[in-house]
C-alpha positions as CSV (number, residue, x, y, z in Angstrom):
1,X,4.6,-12.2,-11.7
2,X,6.7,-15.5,-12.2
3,X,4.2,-17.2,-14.7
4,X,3.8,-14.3,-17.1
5,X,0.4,-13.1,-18.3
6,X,1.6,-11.3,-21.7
7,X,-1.7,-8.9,-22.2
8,X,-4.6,-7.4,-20.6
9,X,-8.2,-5.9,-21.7
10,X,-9.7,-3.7,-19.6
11,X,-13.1,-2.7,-19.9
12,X,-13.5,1.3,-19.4
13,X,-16.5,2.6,-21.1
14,X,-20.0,3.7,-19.7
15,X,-21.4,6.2,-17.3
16,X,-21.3,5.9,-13.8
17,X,-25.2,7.2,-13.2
18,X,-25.4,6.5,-9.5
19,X,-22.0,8.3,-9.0
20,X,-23.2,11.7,-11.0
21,X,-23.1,10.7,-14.1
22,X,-19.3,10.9,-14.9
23,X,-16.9,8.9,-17.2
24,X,-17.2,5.5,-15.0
25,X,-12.7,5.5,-15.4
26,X,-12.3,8.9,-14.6
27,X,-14.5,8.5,-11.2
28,X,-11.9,9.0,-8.4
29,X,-11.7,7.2,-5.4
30,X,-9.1,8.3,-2.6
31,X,-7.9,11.3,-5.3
32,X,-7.6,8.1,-7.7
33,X,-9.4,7.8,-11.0
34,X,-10.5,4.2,-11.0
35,X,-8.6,3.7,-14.3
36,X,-5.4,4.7,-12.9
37,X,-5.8,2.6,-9.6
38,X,-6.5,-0.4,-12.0
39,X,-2.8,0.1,-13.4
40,X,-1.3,0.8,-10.0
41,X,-2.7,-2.3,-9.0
42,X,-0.8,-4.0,-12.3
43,X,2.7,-2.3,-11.2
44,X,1.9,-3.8,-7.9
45,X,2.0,-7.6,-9.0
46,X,4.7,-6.8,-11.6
47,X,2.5,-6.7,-14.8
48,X,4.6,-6.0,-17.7
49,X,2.5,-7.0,-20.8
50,X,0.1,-5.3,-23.4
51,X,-2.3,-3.4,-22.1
52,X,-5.7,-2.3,-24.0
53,X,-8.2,-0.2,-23.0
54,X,-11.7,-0.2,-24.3
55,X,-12.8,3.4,-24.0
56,X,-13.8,6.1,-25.6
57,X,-11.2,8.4,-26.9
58,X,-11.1,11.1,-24.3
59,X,-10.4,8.6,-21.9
60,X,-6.6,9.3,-20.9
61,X,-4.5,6.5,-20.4
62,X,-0.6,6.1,-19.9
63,X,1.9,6.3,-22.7
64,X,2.0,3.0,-24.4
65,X,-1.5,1.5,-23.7
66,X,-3.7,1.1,-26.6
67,X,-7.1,2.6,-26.7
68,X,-9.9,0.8,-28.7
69,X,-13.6,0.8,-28.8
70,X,-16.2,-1.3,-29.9
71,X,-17.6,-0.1,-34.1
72,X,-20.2,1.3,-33.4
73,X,-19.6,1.9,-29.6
74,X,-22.3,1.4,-26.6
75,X,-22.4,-2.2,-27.9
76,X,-21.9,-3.6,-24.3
77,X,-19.5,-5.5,-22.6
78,X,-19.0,-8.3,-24.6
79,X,-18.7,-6.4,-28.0
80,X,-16.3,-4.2,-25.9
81,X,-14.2,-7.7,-24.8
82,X,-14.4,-8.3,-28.5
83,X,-13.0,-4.8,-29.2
84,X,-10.6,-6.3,-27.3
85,X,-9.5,-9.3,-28.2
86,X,-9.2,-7.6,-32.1
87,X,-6.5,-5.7,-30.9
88,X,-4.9,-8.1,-30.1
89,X,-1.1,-9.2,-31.4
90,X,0.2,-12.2,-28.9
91,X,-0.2,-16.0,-29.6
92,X,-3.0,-18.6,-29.3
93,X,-1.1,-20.0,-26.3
94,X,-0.5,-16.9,-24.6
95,X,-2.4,-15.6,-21.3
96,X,-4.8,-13.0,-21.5
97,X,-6.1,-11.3,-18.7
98,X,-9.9,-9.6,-18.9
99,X,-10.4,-6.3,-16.0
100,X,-12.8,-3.8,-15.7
101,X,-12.1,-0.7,-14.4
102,X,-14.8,-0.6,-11.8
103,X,-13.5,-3.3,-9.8
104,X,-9.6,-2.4,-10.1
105,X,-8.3,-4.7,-7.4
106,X,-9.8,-8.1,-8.9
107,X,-6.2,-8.1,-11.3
108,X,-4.4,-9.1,-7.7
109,X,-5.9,-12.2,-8.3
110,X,-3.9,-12.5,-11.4
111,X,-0.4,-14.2,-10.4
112,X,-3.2,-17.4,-8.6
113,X,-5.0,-17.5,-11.9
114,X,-1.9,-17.9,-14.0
115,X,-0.6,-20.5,-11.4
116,X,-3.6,-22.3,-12.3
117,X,-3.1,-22.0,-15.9
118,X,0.6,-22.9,-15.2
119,X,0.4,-26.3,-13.0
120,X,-0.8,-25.1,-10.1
121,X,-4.3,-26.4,-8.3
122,X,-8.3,-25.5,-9.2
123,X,-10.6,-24.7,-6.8
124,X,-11.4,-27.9,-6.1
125,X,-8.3,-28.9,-5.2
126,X,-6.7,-30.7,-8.6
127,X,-3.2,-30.3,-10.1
128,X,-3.3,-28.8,-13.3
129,X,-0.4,-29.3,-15.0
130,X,-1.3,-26.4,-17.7
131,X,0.6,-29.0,-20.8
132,X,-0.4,-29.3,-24.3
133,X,-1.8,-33.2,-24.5
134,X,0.3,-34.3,-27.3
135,X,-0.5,-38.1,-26.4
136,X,-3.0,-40.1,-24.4
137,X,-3.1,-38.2,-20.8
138,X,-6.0,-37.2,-18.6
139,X,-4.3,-33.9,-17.6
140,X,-6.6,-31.3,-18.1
141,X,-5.6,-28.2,-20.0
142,X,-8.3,-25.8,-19.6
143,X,-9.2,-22.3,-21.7
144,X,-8.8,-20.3,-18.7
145,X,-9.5,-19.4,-14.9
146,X,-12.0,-17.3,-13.4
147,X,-12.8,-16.3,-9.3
148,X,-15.7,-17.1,-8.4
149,X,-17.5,-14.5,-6.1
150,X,-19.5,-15.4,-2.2
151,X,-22.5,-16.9,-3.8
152,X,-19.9,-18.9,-5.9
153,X,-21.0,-17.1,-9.3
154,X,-18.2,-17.1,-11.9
155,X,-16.7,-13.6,-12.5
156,X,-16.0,-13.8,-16.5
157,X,-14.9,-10.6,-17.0
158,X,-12.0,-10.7,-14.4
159,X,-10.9,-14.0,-16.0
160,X,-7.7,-15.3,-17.3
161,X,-7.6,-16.9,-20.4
162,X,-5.6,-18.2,-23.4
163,X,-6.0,-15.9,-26.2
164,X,-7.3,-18.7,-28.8
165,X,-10.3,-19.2,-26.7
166,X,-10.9,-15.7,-26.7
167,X,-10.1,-15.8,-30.5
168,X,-12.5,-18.7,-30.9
169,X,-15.8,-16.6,-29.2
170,X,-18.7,-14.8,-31.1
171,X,-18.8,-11.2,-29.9
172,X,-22.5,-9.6,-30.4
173,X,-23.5,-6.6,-29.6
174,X,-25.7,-6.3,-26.5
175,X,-24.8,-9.9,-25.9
176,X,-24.7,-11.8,-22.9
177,X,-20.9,-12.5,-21.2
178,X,-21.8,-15.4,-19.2
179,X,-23.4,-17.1,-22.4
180,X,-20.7,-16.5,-24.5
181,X,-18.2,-17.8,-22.3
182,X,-19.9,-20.9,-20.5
183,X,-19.1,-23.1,-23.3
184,X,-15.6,-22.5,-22.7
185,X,-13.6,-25.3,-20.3
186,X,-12.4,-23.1,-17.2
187,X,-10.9,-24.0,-14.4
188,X,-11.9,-21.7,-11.0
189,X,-10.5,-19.6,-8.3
190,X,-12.3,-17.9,-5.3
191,X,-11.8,-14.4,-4.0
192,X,-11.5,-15.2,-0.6
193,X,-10.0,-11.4,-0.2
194,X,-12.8,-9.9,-1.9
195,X,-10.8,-8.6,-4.4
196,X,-13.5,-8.5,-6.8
197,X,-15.7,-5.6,-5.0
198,X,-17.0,-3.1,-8.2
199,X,-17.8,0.9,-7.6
200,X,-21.5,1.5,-8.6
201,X,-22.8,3.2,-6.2
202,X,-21.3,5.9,-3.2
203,X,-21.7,2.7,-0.7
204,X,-19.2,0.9,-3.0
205,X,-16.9,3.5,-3.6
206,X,-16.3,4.1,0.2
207,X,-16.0,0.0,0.5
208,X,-13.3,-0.1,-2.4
209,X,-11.4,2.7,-0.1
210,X,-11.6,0.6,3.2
211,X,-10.3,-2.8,0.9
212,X,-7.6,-0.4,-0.9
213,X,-5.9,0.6,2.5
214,X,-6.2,-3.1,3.8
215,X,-4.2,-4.3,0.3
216,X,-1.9,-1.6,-0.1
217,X,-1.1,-1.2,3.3
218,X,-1.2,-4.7,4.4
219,X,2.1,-3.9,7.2
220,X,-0.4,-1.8,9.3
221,X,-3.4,-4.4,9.5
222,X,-0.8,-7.6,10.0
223,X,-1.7,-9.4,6.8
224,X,-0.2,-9.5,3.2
225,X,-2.5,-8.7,0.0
């Protein structure tokens, strides 16, 4: 990834009910738990930052990822982005990237959020050119970018941000995502590819396997990821 995204939270807890009632990262897909195809996604678009997980201690992860969870836990998902954030140790101005492990393939979208975030265009079409204003200038500098699903609904937990924006949000338990993070100035992206599809149900889970062979694949359908 040219503009570098220097840490990502990936939310990993809860139980996957309509799937037999299993750990919702350990859930395999293709042979695949959905945590580790979340990661092999990363190594695919050249991640190389900090990685946290927020997820229960028996939750395995790779060597080097750090494992945190929300005090007391089953506070939801924006005490578990808080979680998070807590852990933490890059700078205000660096990019954080928010996943959650039942939609693994929505961190493709990454390197066209950081773009954004780096001088490239919005949704709508604007340049960006992702500067501090240290002087009188109408460029916008936004908090972050999110995609923005089919019915053009913003997708706040597969966001990018800057970590002080993240750092400036109240996390409460059992609290809403979308109201903690409308205030926030956010440029948009949409996920034309779908990348965004989430695994609750069997339905789902077969879909994520069809979209995994199209992006991983792409030589044998004629199209790139």
């Amino acid at each position: 990834m040219s503009e570098r995204v220097a840490a990502i939270i990936i939310l990993a807890g809860g139980t996957a009910a309509r799937l037999g009632g299993v750990s919702k990262p350990d859930f395999k897909v293709g042979g695949r738990r959905l945590i580790d195809i979340l990661f092999d996604q990363l190594d695919a678009i050249g991640f190389a930052g900090e990685a946290i997980v927020v997820a229960p201690a028996d939750v395995a992860v790779r060597p080097g990822v750090v494992l945190t969870l929300e005090d007391p836990p089953h506070g939801g998902p924006l005490a578990g982005i808080g979680a998070g954030v807590r852990a933490l140790t890059i700078n205000d101005d660096d990019l954080v990237a928010i996943a959650t492990c039942d939609a693994p393939v929505a961190v493709r979208l990454l390197p066209q959020m950081a773009s954004v975030l780096n001088g490239g265009l919005t949704n709508d079409g604007l340049a960006n050119d992702g500067l501090a204003n240290d002087g009188p200038s109408d460029a916008r500098r936004p908090d972050g970018v999110v995609p923005l699903n089919v019915r053009d609904w913003p997708q706040y937990a597969h966001g990018l941000y800057r970590a002080g924006a993240l750092r400036s949000l109240a996390f409460e338990r059992d609290g809403s995502v979308r109201r903690a993070f409308c205030g926030l100035d956010l440029a948009t992206v949409r996920d034309d590819a779908g990348h965004c599809i989430d695994v609750d149900t069997p339905e789902e889970a077969q879909a994520l396997l069809a979209h995994l062979t199209h992006v991983e694949n792409p030589d044998n359908f004629g199209s790139s990821a």
